[in-house]
Legacy VTK file of the C-alpha trace (Angstrom):
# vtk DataFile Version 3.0
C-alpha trace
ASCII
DATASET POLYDATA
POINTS 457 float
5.013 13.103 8.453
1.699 10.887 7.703
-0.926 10.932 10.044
-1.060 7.470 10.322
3.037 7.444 10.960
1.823 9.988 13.495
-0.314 7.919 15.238
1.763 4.301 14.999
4.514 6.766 16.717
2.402 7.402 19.866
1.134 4.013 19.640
4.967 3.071 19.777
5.793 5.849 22.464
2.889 5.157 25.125
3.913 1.231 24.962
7.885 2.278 25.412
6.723 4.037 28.061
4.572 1.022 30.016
7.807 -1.128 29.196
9.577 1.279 31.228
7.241 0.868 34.481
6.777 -2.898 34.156
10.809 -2.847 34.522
10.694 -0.120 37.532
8.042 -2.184 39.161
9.575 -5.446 39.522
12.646 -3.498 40.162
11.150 -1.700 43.234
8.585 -4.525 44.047
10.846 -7.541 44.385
14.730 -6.282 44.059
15.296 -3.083 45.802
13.675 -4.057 49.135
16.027 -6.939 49.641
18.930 -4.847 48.907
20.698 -3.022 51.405
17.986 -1.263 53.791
19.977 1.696 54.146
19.938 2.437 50.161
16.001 2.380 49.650
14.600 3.045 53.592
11.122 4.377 51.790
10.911 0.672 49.882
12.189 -1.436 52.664
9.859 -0.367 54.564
7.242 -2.493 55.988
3.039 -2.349 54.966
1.877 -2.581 58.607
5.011 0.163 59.643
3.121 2.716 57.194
-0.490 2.128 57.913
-1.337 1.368 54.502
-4.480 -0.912 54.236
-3.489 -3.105 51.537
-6.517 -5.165 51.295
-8.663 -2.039 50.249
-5.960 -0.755 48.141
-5.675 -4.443 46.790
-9.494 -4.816 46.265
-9.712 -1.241 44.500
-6.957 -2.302 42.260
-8.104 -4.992 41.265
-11.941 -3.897 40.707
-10.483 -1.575 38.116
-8.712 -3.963 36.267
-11.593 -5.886 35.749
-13.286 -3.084 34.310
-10.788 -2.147 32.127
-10.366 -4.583 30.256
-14.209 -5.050 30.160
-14.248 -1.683 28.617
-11.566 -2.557 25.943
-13.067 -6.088 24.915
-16.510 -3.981 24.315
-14.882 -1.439 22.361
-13.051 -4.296 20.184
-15.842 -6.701 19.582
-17.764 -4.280 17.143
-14.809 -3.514 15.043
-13.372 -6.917 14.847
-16.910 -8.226 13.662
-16.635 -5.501 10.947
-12.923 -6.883 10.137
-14.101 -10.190 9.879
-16.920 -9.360 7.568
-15.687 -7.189 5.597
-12.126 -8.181 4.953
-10.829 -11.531 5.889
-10.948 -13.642 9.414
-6.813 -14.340 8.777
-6.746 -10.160 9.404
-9.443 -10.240 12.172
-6.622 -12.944 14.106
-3.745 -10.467 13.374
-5.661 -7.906 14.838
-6.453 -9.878 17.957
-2.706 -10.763 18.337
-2.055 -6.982 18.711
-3.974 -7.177 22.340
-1.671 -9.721 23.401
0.962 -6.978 24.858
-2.118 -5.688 26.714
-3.504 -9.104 27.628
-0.063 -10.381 28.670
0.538 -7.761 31.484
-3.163 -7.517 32.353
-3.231 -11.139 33.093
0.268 -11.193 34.875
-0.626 -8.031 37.175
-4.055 -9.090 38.043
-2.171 -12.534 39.507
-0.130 -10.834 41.453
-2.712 -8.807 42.912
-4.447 -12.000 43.691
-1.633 -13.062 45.320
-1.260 -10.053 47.383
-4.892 -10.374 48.666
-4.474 -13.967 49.973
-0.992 -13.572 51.440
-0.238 -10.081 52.065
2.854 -8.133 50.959
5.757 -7.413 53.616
7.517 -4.263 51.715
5.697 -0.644 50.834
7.617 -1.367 47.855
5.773 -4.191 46.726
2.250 -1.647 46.095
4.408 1.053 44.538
5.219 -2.247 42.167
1.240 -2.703 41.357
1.007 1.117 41.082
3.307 0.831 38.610
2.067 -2.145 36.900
-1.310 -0.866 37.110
0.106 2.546 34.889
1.064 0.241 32.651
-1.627 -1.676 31.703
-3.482 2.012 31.461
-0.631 2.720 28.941
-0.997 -0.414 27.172
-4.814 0.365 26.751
-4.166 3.373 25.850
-1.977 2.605 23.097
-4.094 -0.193 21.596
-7.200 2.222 21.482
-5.479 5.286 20.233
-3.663 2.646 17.183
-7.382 0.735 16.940
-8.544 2.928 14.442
-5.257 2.748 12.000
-5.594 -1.064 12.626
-9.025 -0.956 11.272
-8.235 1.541 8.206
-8.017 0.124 4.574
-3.329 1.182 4.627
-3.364 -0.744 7.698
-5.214 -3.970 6.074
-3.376 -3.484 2.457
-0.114 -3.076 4.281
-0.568 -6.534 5.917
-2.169 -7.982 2.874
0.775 -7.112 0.883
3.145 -8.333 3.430
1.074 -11.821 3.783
2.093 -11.827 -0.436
5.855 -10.335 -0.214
7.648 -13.717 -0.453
5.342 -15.979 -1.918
5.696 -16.284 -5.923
3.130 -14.915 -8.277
1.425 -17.893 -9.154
0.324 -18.888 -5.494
-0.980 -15.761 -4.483
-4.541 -16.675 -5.194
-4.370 -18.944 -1.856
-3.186 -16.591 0.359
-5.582 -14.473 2.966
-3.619 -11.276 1.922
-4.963 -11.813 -1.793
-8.354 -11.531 -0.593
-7.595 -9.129 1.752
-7.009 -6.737 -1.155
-9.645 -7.624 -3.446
-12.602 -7.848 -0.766
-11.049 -4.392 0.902
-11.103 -2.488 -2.593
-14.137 -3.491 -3.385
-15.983 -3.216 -0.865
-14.666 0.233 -0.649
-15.776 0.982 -3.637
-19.098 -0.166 -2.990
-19.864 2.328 -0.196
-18.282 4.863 -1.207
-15.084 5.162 0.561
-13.176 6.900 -1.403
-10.377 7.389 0.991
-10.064 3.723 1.831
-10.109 3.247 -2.101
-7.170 5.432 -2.390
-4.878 4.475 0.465
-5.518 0.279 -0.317
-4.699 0.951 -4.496
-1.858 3.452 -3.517
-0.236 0.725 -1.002
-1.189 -2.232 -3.769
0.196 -0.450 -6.436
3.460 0.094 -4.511
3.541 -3.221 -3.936
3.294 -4.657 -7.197
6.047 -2.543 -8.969
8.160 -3.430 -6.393
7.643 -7.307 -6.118
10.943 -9.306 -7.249
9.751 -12.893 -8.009
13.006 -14.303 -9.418
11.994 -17.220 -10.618
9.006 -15.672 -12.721
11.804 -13.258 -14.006
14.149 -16.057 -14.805
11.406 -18.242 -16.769
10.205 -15.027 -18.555
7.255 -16.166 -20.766
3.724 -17.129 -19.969
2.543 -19.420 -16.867
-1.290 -19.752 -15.952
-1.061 -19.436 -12.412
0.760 -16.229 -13.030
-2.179 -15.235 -15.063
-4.881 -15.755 -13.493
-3.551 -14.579 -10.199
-2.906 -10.916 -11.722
-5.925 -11.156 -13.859
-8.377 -11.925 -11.121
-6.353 -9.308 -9.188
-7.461 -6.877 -11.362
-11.299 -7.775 -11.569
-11.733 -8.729 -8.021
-10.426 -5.055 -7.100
-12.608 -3.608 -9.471
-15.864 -4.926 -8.805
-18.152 -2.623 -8.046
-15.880 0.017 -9.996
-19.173 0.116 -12.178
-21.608 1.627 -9.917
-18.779 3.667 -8.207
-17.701 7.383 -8.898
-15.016 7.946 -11.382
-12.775 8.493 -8.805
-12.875 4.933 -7.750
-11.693 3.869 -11.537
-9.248 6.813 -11.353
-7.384 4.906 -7.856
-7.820 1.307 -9.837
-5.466 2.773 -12.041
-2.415 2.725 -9.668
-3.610 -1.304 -9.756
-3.625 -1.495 -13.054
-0.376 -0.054 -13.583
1.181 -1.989 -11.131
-0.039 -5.304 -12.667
1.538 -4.206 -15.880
4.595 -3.738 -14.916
4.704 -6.846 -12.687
3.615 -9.119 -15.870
6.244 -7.275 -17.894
8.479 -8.441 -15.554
7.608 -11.890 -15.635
7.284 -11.451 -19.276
3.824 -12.493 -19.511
3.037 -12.000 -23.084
0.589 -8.620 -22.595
-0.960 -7.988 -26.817
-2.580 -11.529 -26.738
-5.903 -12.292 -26.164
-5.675 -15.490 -25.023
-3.525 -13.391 -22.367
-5.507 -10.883 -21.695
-5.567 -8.944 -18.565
-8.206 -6.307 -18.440
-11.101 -7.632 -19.912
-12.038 -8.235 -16.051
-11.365 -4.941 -14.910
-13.137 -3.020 -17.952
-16.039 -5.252 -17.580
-16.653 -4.291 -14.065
-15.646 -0.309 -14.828
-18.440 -0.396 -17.595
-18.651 1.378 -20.718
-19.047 4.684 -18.931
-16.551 7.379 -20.866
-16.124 9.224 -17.800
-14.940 6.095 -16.128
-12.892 4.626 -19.430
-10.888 7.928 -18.877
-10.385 8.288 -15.311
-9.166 4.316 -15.375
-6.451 5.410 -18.426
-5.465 8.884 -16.303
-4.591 6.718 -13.003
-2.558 3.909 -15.371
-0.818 7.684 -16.624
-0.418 8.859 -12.964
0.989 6.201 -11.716
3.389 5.156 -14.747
5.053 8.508 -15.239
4.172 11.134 -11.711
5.400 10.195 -8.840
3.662 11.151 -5.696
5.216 12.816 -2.776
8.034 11.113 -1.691
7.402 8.005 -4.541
9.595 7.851 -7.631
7.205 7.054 -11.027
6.203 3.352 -11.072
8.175 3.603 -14.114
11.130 4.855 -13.024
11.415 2.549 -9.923
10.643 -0.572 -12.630
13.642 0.284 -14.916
16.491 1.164 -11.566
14.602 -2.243 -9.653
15.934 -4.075 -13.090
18.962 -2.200 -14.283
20.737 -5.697 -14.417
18.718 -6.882 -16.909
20.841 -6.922 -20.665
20.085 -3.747 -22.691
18.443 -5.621 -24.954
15.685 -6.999 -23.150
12.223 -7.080 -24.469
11.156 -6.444 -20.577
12.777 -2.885 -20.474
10.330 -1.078 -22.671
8.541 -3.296 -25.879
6.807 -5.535 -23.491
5.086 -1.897 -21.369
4.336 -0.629 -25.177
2.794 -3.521 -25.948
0.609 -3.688 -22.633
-0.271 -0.116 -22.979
-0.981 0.134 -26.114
-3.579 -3.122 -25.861
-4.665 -1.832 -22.606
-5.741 1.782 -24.677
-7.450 -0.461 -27.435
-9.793 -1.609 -25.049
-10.681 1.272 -22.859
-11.617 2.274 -26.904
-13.641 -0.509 -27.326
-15.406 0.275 -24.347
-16.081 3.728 -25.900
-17.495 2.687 -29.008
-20.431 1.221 -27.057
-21.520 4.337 -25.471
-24.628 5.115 -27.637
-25.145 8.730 -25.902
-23.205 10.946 -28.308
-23.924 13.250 -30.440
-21.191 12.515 -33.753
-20.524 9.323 -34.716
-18.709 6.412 -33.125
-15.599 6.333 -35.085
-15.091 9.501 -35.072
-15.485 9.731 -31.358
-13.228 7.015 -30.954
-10.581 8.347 -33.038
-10.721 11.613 -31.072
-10.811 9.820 -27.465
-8.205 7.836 -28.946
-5.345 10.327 -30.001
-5.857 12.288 -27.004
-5.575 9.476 -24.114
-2.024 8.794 -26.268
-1.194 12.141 -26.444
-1.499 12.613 -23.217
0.665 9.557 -22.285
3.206 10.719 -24.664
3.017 14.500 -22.638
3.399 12.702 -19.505
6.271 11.082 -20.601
7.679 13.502 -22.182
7.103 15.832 -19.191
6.164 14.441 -15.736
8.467 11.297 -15.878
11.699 12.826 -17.790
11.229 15.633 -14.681
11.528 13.206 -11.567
14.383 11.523 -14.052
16.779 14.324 -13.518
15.299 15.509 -9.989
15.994 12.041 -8.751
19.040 10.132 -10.894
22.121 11.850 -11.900
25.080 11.742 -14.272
25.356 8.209 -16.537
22.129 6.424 -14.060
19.958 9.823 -15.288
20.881 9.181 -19.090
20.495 5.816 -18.989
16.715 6.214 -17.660
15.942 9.077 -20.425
16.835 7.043 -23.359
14.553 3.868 -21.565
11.609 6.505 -21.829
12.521 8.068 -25.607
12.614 4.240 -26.569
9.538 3.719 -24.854
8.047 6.516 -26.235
9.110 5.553 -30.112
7.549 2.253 -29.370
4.292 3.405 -28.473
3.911 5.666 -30.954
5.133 3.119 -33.714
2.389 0.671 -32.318
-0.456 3.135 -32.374
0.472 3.952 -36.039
0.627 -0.110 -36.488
-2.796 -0.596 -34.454
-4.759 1.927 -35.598
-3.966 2.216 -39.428
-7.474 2.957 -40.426
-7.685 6.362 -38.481
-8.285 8.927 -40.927
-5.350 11.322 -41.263
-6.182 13.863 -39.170
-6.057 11.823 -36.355
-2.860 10.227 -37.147
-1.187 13.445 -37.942
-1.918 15.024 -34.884
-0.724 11.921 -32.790
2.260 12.389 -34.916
2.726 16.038 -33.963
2.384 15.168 -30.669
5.022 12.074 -30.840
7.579 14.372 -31.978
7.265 17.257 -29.569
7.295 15.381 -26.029
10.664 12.831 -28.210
12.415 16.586 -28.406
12.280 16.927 -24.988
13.927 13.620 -23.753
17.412 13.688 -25.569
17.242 17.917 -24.856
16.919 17.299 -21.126
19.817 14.895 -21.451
21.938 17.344 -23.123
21.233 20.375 -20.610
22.079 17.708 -17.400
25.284 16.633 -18.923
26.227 20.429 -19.436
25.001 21.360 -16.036
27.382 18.411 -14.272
30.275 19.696 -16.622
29.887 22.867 -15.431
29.301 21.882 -11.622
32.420 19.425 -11.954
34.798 22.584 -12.986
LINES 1 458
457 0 1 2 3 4 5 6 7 8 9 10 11 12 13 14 15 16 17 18 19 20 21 22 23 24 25 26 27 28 29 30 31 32 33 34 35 36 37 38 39 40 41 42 43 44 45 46 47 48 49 50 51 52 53 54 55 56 57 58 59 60 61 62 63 64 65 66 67 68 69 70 71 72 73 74 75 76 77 78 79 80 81 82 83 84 85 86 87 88 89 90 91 92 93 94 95 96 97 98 99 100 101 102 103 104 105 106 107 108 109 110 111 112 113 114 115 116 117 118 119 120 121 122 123 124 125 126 127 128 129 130 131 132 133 134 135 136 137 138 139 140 141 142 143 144 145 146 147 148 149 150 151 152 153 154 155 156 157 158 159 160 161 162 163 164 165 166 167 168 169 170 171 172 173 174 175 176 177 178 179 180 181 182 183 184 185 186 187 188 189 190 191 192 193 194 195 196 197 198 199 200 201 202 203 204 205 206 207 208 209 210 211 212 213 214 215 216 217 218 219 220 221 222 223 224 225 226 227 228 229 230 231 232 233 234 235 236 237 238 239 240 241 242 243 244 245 246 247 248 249 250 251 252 253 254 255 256 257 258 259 260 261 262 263 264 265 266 267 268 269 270 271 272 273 274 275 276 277 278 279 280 281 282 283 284 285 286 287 288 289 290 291 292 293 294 295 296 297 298 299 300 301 302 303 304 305 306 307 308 309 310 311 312 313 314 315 316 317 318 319 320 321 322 323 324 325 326 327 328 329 330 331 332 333 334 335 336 337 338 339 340 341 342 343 344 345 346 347 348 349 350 351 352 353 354 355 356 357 358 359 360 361 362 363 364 365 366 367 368 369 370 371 372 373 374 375 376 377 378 379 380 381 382 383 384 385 386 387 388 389 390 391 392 393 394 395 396 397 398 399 400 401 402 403 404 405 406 407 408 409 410 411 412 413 414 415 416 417 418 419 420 421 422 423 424 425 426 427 428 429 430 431 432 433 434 435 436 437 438 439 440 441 442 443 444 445 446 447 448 449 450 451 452 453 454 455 456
């Protein structure tokens, strides 16, 4: 379990439990001492029979309530002035609307007490009531404090963000506070340093995007400018400060980035055009840094093909989210080959302007070249065609194989097609490559077949 599932659970738990004592209270307070005196004699029993000085008891009570939510305003105002800042004042109001449990019973149980105080209560039962209520709002307070911090993390604003953008098509995004939300949180993440922050906002962003269904996007399937330019500036708002950042920041951006290409693939925004471009956002603001160029392209390889714990491949959940589509469907694997392969002629482009090296461009961009495909060909060859069969069995598991050998022959073909003037030592060992991580995709297939034969007798 998550620490932040951890935490939303107590959250949960502590308010279930204030629930519970509201209900007692106005159970014991206004029910139960009307009821048959015989059945609750403690309740039914009168203030001035027990010697209880309710005024002082009333006056206490409602001294501390006063001060507690004092207390709890002053610890929110410095975090919701960070919100607001940093992130978006649409997020900063959703916060605030989480107090309104809090505020809601405060309010009610402070007017009773005020009530109490100018005309007194008749029944001992009617303080127990208060005591009760007064638990409560402790609980409540309790909750909201102990949950403040996971309402101020980067998952908690990305998880809201994303929710804010779950039903609204692709091409209105861009007016949404959710879209900024992500953007301005990344970014400014990136910009001091939070690496963790970085991580958990790409991670729920990229989740988001490979799973995003708009229908009508799917159903037009071809280029639309709103489309673009929402996914575009996407990219390069997230990425801003990518530049001055550690490589890990460009390394979490790629769980963006591959998100955003499989979304547009979806849509089937046209992704080898350069009048369609992309990344030329997001490679500007990453800079021409090779450290940086490679920890973007490992992320994209990450996220496309090795599924975290407990999350399938972004590739693998693509093709199952869109099994309906007809087998021959550009969508399924030409339109990702050409978006990778354009997005990997780039992040060489940005190479050949690094001017520190020691041998000479081309040849370092050949080199840099066949190894950030070879290593997308081992990951598919490895990583992804593993949490195939762990995952998917029987016809389902075959089906998804032969999506990533076609895949894979698609790439390669298009990096032979793109980059016909490597010299042939580069090409050959991409080819050697090619043909070793293809062996293992229809092999795997054969040995699960077998296995489920066997298993079946």
């Amino acid at each position: 379990m998550s620490r932040s599932l951890q935490v939303r659970l107590i959250g949960w738990l502590l308010s279930a439990l204030a629930a519970c004592l509201v209900v007692v209270g106005a159970l014991i307070g206004w029910i139960a001492p009307h009821l048959t005196p015989s059945a609750f004699p403690a309740l039914h029993a009168t203030v001035a029979d027990s010697g209880v000085d309710s005024s002082s008891f009333l006056g206490a009570a409602l001294t501390t309530l006063g001060v507690i939510v004092a207390i709890l305003i002053g610890y929110n105002v410095a975090g919701m002035q960070t919100a607001g800042q940093v992130l978006s004042l649409a997020l900063t109001r959703a916060l605030l609307f989480s107090l309104a449990p809090f505020l809601l019973l405060w309010t009610v149980t402070t007017g009773v007490g005020l009530v109490y105080l100018l005309a007194p209560p008749v029944y001992l039962g009617q303080l127990w009531q208060l005591v009760l209520w007064f638990g409560a709002v402790v609980l409540l307070m309790l909750a909201y404090l102990f949950t403040l911090p996971w309402r101020l993390s980067g998952e908690y604003a990305a998880r809201w963000a994303v929710n804010d953008l779950r039903a609204i098509p692709i091409a209105d995004w861009e007016e949404r506070d959710g879209y900024v939300v992500l953007q301005s949180g990344i970014a400014a993440a990136s910009n001091r340093g939070d690496l963790g922050t970085v991580r958990a906002m790409s991670y729920v962003a990229g989740d988001f995007l490979v799973g995003m269904r708009d229908h009508a996007a799917e159903q037009e399937n071809g280029y639309h400018r709103g489309r673009f330019r929402a996914l575009k500036n996407l990219l390069t708002g997230c990425s801003q400060y990518a530049g001055s950042a550690s490589t890990a920041v460009a390394y979490q951006l790629g769980a963006v980035t591959g998100g955003v290409l499989l979304l547009a693939a979806a849509a089937g925004h046209p992704l080898n055009q350069p009048d369609s471009d992309l990344y030329s956002g997001l490679l500007r603001s990453v800079g021409p840094s090779l450290d940086r160029i490679d920890a973007l392209w490992t992320g994209v390889r990450h996220a496309l093909c090795r599924g975290r714990a407990h999350q399938q491949p972004y590739l693998l959940r693509y093709w199952l989210a869109h099994e309906s589509w007809a087998t021959d469907d550009a969508r399924r694997t030409q339109h990702l080959a050409d978006g990778l392969i354009y997005l990997h002629s780039h992040c060489l482009r940005a190479v050949l302007s690094v001017s520190a090296l020691d041998a000479p461009r081309q040849e370092v961009v050949e080199f840099e070249g066949a190894r950030l495909l070879t290593e997308l060909y081992r990951y598919l060859g490895t990583y992804l065609r593993e949490d195939i069969e762990r995952t998917t069995q029987g016809d389902r598991q075959r089906h998804m194989l032969r999506l990533a050998e076609q895949l894979l022959e698609q790439l390669h073909t298009l990096a032979l097609q793109t980059y016909i003037a490597w010299d042939a030592e580069s090409r050959t060992s991409l080819t050697i490559a090619y043909e070793e991580y293809r062996s293992h995709l229809p092999a795997i297939a054969v040995t699960s077949s077998a296995s489920h034969q066997s298993g079946a007798r």
